[in-house]
MIBAKE-136880 format. One record per residue: z, x, y of N, C-alpha, C, O, CB in turn; residue in three letters. Coordinates in steps of 0.05 Angstrom, whole numbers, plus 5000, padded with zeros to 4 digits. Glycine has a CB too. Layout:
<mikes>
mike n_zz:Z | n_xx:X | n_yy:Y | ca_zz:Z | ca_xx:X | ca_yy:Y | c_zz:Z | c_xx:X | c_yy:Y | o_zz:Z | o_xx:X | o_yy:Y | cb_zz:Z | cb_xx:X | cb_yy:Y | code:ALA
...
</mikes>
This chain:
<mikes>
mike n_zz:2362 | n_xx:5522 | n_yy:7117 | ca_zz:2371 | ca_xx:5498 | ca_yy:7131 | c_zz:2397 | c_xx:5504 | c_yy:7145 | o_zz:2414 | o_xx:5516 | o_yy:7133 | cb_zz:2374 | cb_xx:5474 | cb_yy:7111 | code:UNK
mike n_zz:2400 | n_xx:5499 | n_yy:7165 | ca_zz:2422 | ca_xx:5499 | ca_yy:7181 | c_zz:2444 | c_xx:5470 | c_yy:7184 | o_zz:2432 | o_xx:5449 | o_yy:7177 | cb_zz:2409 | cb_xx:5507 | cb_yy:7209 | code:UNK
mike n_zz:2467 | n_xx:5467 | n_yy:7192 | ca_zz:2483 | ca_xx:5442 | ca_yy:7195 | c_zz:2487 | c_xx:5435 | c_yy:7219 | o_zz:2488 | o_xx:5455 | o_yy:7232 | cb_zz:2506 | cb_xx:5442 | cb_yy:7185 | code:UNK
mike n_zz:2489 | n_xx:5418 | n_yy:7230 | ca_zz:2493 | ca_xx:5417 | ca_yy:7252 | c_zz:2522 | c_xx:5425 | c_yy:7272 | o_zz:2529 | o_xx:5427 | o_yy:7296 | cb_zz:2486 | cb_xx:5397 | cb_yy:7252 | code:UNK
mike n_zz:2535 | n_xx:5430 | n_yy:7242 | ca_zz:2560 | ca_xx:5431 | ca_yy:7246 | c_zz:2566 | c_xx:5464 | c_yy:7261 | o_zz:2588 | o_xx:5472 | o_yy:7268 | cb_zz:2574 | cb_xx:5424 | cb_yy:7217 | code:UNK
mike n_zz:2546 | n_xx:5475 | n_yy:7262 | ca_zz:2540 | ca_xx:5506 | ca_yy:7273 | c_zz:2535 | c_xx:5501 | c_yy:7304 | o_zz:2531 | o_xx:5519 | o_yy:7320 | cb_zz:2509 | cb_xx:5523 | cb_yy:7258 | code:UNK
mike n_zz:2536 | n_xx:5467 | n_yy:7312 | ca_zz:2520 | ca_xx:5472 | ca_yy:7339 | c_zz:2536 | c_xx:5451 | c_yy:7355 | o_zz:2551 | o_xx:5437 | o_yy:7342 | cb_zz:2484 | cb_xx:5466 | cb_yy:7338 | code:UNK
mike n_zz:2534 | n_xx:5445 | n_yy:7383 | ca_zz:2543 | ca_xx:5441 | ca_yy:7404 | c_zz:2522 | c_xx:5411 | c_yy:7414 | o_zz:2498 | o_xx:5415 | o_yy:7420 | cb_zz:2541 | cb_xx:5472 | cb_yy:7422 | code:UNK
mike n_zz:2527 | n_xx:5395 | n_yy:7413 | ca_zz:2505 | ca_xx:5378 | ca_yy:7426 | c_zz:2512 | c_xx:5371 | c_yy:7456 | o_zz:2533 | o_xx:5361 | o_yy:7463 | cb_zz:2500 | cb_xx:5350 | cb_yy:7408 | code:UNK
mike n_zz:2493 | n_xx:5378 | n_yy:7472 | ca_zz:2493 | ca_xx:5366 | ca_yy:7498 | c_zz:2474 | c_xx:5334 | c_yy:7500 | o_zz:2450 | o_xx:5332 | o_yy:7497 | cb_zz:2481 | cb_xx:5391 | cb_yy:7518 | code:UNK
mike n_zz:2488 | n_xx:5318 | n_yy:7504 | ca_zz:2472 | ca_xx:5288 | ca_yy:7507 | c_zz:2451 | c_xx:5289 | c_yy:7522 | o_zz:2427 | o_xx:5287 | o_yy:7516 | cb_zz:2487 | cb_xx:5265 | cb_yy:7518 | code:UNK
mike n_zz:2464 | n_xx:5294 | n_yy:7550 | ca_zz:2443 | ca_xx:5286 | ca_yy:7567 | c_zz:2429 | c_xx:5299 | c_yy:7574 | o_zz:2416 | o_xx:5292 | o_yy:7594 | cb_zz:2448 | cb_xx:5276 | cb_yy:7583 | code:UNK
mike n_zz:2422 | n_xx:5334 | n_yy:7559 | ca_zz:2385 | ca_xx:5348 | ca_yy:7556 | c_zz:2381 | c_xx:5342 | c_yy:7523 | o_zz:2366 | o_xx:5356 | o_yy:7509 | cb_zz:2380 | cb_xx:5395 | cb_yy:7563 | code:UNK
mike n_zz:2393 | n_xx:5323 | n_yy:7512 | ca_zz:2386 | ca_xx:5326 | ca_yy:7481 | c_zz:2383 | c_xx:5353 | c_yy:7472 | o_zz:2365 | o_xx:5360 | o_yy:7457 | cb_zz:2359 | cb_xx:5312 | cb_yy:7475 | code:UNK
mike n_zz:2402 | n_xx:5368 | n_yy:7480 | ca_zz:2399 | ca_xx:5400 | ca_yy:7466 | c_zz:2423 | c_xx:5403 | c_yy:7447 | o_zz:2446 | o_xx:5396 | o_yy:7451 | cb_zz:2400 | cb_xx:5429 | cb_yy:7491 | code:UNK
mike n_zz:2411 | n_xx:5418 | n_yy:7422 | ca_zz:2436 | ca_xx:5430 | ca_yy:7404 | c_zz:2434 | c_xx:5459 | c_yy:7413 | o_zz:2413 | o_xx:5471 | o_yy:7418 | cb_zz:2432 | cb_xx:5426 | cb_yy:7367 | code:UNK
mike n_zz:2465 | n_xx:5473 | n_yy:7415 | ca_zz:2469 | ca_xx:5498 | ca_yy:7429 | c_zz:2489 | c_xx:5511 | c_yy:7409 | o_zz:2511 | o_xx:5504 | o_yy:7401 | cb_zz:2481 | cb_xx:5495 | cb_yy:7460 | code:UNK
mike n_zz:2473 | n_xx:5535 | n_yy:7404 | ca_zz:2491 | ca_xx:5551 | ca_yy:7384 | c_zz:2494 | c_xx:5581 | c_yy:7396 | o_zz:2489 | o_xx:5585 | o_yy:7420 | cb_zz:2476 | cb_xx:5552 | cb_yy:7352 | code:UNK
mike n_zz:2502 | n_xx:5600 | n_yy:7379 | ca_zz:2507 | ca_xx:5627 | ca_yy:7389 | c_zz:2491 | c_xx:5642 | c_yy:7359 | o_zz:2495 | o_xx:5630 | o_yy:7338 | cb_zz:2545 | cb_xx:5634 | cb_yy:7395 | code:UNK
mike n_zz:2474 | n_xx:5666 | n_yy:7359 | ca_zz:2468 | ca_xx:5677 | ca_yy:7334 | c_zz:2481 | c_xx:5683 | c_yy:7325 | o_zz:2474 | o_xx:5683 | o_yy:7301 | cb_zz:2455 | cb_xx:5691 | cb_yy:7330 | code:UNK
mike n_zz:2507 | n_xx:5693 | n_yy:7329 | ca_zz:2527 | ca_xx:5705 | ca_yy:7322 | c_zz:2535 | c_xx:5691 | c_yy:7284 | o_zz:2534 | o_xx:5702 | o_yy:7262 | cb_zz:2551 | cb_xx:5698 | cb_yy:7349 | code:UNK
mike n_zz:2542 | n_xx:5658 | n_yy:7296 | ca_zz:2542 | ca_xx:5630 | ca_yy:7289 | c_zz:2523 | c_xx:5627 | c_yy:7259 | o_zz:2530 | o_xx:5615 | o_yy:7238 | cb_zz:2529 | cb_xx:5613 | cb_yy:7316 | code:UNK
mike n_zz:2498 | n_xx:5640 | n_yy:7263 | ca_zz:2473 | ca_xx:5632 | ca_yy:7249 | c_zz:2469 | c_xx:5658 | c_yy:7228 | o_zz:2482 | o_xx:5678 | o_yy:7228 | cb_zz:2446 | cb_xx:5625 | cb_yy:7271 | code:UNK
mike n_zz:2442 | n_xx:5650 | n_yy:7209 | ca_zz:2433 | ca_xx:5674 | ca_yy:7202 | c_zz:2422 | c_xx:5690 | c_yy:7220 | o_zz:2411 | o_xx:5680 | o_yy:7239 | cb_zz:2419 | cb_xx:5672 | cb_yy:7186 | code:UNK
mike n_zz:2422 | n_xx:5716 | n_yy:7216 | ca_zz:2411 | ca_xx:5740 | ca_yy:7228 | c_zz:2379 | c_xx:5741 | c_yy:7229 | o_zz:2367 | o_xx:5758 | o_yy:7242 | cb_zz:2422 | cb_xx:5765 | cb_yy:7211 | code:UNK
mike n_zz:2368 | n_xx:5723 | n_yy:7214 | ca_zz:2346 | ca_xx:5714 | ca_yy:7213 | c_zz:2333 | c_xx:5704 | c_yy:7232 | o_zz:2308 | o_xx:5706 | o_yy:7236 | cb_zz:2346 | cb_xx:5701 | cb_yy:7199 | code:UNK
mike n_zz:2352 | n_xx:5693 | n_yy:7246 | ca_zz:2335 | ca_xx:5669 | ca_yy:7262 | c_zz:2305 | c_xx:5674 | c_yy:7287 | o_zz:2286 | o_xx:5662 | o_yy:7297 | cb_zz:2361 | cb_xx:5654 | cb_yy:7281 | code:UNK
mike n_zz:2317 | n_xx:5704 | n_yy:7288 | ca_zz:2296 | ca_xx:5715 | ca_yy:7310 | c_zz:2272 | c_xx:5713 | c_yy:7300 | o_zz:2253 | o_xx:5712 | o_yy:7315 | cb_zz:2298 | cb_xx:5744 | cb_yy:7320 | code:UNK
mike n_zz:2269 | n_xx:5714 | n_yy:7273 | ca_zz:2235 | ca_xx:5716 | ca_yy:7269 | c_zz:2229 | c_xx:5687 | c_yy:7250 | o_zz:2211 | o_xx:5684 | o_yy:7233 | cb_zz:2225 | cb_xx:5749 | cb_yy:7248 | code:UNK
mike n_zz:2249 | n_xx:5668 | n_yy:7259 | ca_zz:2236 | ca_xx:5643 | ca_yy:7252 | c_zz:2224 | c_xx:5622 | c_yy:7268 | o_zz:2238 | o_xx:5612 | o_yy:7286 | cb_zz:2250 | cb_xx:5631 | cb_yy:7240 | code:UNK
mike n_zz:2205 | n_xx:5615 | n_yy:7265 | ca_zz:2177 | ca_xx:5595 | ca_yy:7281 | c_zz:2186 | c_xx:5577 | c_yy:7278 | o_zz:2175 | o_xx:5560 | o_yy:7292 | cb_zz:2144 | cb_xx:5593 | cb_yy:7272 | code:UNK
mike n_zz:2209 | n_xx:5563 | n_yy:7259 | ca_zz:2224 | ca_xx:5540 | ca_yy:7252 | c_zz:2241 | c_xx:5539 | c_yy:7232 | o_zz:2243 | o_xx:5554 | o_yy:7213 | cb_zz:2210 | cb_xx:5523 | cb_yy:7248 | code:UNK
mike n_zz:2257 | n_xx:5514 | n_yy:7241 | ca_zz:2281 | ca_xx:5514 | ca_yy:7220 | c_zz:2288 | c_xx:5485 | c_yy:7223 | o_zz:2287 | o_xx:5472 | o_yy:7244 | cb_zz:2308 | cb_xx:5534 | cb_yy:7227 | code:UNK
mike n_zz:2295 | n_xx:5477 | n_yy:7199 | ca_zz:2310 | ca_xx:5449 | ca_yy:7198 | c_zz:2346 | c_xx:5445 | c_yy:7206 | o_zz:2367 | o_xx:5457 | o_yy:7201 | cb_zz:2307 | cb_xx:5441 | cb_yy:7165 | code:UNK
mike n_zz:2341 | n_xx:5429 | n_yy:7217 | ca_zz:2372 | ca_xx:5425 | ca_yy:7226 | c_zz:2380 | c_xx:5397 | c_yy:7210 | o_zz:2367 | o_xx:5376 | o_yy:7212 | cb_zz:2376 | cb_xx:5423 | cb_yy:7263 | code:UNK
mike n_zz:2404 | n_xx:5400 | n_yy:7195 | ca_zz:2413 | ca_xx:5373 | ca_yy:7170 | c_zz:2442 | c_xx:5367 | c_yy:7187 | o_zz:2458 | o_xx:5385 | o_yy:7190 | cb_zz:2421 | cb_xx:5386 | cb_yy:7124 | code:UNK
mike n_zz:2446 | n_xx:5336 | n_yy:7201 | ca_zz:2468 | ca_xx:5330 | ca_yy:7195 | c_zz:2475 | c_xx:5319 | c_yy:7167 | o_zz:2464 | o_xx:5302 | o_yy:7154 | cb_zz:2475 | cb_xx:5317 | cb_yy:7212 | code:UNK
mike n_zz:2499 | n_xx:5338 | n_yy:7163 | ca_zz:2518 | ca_xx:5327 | ca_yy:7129 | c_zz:2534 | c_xx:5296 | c_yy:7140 | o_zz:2548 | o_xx:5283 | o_yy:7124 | cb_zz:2555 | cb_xx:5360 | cb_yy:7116 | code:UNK
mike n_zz:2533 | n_xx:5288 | n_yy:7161 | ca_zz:2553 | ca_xx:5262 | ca_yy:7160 | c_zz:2535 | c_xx:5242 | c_yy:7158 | o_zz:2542 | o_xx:5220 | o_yy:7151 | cb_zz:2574 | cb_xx:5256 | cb_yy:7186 | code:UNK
mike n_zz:2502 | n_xx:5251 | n_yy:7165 | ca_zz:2486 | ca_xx:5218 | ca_yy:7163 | c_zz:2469 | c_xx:5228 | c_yy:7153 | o_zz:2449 | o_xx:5215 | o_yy:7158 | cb_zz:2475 | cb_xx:5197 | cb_yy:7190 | code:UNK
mike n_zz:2461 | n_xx:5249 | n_yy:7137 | ca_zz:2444 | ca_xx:5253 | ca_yy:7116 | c_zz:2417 | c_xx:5262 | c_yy:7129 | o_zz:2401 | o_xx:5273 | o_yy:7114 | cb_zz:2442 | cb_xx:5227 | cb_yy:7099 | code:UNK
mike n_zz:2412 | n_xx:5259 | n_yy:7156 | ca_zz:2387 | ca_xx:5263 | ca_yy:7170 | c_zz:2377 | c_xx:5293 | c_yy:7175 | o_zz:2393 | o_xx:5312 | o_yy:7177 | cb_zz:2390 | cb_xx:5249 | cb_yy:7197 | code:UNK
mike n_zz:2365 | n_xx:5295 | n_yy:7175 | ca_zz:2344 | ca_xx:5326 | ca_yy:7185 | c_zz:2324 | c_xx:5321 | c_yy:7204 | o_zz:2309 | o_xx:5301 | o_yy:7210 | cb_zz:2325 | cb_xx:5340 | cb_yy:7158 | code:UNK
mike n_zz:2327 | n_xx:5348 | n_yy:7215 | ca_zz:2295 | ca_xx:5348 | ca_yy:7235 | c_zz:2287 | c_xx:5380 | c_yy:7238 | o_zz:2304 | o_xx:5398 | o_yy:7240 | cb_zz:2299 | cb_xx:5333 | cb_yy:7274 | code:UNK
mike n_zz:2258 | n_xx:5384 | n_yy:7239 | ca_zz:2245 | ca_xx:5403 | ca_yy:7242 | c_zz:2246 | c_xx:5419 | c_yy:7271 | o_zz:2234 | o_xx:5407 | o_yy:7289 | cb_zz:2223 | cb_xx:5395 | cb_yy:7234 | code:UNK
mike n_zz:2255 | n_xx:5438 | n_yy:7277 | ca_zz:2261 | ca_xx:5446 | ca_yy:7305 | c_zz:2230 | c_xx:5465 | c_yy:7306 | o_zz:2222 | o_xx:5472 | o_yy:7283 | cb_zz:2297 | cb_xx:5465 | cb_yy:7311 | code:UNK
mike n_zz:2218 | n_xx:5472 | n_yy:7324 | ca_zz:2192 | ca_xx:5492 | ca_yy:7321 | c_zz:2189 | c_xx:5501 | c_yy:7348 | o_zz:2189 | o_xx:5487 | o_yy:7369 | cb_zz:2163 | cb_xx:5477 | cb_yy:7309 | code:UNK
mike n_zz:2183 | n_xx:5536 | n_yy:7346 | ca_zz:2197 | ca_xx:5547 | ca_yy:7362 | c_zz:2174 | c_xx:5552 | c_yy:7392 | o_zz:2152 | o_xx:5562 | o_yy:7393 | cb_zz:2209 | cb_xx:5574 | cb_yy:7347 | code:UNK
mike n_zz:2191 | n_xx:5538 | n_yy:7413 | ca_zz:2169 | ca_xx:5532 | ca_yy:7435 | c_zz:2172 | c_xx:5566 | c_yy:7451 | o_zz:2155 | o_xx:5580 | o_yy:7461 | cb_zz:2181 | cb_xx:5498 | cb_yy:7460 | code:UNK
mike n_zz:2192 | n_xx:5568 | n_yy:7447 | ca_zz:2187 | ca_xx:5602 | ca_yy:7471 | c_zz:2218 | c_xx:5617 | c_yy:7471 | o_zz:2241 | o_xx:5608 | o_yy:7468 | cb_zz:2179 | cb_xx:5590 | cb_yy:7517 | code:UNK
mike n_zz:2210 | n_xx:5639 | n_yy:7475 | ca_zz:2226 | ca_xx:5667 | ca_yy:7475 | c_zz:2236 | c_xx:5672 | c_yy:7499 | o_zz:2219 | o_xx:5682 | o_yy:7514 | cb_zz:2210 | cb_xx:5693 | cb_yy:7467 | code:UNK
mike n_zz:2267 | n_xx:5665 | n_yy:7512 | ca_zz:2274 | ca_xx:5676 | ca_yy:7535 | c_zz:2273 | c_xx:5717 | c_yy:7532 | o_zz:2270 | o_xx:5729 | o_yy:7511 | cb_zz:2307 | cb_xx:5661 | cb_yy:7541 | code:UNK
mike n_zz:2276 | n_xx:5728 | n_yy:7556 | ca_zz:2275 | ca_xx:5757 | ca_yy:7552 | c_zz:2280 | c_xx:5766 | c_yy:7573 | o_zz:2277 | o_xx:5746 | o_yy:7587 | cb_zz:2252 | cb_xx:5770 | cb_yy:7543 | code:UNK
mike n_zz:2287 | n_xx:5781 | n_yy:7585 | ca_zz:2295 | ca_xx:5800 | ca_yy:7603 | c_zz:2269 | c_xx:5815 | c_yy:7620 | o_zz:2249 | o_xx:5815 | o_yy:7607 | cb_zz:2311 | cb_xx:5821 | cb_yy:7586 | code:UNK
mike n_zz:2266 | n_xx:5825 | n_yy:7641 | ca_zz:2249 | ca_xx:5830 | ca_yy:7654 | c_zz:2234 | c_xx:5850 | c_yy:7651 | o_zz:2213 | o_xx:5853 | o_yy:7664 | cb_zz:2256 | cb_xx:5829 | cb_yy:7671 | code:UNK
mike n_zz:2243 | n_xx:5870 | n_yy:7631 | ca_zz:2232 | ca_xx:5892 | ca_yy:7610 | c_zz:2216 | c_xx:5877 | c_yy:7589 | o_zz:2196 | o_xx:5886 | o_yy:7578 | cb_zz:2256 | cb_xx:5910 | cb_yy:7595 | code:UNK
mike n_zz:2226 | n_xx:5855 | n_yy:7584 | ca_zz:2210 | ca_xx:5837 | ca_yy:7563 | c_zz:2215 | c_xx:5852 | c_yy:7529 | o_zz:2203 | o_xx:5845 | o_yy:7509 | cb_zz:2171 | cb_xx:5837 | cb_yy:7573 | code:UNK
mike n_zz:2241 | n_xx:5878 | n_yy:7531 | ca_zz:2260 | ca_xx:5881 | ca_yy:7509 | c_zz:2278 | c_xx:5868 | c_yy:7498 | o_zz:2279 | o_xx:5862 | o_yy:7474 | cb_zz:2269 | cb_xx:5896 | cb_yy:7512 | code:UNK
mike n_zz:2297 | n_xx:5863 | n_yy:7517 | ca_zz:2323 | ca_xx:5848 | ca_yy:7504 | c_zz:2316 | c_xx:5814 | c_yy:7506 | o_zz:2309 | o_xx:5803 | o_yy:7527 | cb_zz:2355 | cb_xx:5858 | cb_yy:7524 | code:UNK
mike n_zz:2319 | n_xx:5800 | n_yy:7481 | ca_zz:2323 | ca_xx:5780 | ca_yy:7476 | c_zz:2348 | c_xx:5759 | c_yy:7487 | o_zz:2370 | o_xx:5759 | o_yy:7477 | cb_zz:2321 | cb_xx:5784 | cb_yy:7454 | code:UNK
mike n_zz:2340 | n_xx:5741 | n_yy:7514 | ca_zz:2366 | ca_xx:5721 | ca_yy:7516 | c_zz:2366 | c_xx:5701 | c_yy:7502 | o_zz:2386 | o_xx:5704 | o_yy:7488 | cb_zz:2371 | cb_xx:5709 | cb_yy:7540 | code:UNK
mike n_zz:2355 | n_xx:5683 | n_yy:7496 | ca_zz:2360 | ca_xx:5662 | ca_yy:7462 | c_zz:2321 | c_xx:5651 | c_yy:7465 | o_zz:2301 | o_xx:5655 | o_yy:7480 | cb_zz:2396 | cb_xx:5618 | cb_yy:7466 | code:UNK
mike n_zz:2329 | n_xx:5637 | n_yy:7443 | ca_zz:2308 | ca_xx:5626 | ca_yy:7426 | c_zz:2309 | c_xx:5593 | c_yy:7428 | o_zz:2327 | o_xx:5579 | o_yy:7419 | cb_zz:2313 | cb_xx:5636 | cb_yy:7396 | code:UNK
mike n_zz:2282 | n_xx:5585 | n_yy:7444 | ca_zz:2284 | ca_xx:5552 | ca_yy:7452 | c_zz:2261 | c_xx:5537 | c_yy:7430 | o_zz:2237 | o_xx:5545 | o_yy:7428 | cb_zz:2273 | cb_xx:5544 | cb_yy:7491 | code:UNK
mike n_zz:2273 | n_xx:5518 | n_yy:7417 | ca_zz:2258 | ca_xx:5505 | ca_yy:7391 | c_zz:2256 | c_xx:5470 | c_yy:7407 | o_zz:2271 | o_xx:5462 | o_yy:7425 | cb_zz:2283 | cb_xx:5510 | cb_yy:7353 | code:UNK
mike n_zz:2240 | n_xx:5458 | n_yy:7397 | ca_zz:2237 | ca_xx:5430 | ca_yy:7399 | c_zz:2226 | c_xx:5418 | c_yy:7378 | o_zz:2210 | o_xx:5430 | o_yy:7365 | cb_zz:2225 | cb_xx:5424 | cb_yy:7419 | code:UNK
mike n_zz:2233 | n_xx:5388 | n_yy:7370 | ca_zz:2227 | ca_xx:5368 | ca_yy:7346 | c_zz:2203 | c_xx:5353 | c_yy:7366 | o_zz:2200 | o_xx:5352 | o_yy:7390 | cb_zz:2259 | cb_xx:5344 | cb_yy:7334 | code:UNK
mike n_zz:2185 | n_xx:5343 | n_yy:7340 | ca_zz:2163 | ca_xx:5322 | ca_yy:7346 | c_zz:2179 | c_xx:5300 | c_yy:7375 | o_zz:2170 | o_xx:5290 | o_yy:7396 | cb_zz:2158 | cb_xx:5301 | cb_yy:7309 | code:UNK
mike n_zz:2202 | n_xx:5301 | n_yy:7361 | ca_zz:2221 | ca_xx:5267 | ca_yy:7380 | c_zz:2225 | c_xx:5270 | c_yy:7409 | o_zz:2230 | o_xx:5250 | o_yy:7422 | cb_zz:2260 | cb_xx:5260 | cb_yy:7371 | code:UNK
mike n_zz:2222 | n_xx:5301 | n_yy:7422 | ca_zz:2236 | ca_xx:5317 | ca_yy:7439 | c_zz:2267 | c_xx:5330 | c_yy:7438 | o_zz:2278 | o_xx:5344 | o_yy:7455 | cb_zz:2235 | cb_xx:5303 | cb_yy:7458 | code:UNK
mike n_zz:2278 | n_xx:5323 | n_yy:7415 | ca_zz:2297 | ca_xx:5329 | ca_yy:7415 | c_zz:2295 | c_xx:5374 | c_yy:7418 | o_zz:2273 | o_xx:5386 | o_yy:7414 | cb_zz:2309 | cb_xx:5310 | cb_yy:7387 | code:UNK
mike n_zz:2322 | n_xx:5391 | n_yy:7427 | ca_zz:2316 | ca_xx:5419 | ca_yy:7438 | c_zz:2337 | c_xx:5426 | c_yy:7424 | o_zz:2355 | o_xx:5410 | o_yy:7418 | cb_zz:2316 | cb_xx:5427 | cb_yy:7469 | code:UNK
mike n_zz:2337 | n_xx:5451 | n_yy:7416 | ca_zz:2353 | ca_xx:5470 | ca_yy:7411 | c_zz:2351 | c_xx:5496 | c_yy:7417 | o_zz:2331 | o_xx:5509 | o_yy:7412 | cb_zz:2357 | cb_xx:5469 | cb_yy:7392 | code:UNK
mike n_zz:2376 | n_xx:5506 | n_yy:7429 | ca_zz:2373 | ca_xx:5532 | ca_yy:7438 | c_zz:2400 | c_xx:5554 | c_yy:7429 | o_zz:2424 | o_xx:5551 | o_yy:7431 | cb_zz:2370 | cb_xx:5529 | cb_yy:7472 | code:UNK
mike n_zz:2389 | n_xx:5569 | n_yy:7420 | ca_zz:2401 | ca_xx:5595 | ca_yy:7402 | c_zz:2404 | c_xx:5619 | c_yy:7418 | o_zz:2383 | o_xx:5631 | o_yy:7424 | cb_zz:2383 | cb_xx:5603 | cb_yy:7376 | code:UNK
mike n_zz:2426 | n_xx:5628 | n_yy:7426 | ca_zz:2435 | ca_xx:5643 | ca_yy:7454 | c_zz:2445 | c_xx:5673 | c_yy:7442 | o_zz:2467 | o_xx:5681 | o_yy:7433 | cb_zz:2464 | cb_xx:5623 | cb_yy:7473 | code:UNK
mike n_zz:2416 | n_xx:5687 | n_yy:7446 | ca_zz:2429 | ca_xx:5723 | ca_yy:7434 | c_zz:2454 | c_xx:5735 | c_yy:7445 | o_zz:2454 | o_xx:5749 | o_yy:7465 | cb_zz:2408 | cb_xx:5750 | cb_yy:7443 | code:UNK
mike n_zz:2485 | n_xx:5726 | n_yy:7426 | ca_zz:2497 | ca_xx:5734 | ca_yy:7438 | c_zz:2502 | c_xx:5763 | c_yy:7431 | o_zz:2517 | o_xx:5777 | o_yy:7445 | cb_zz:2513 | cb_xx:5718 | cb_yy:7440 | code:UNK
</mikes>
């Protein structure tokens, strides 16, 4: 489970924005992850819509997840 407190919210794309750096080292090979705010007790399931990449289609630029709600999160290989 992740906090939200790891992330950046932009309002108006409804995106949470983090850095891996930030996160577990894990995150590249997860299909999903819960994101918990600790101040209102809430969670949501992020599930992973697509892999930015580079034109070699080697190097990883981040990882874009979305909730049932539309809500986005994007995790930026730094």
């Amino acid at each position: 489970m992740l906090l939200t407190t790891h992330f950046s919210y932009h309002k108006e794309t409804k995106t949470f924005v983090s850095e891996i750096s930030l996160l577990a080292d894990s995150i590249d090979t997860m299909h999903y992850f819960t994101l918990h705010n600790p101040k209102t007790g809430n969670s949501k399931i992020f599930n992973l819509k697509s892999i930015d990449k580079d034109g070699s289609g080697e190097d990883i630029y981040g990882w874009n997840y979305e909730t049932d709600c539309g809500l986005k999160a994007l995790i930026i290989n730094d």
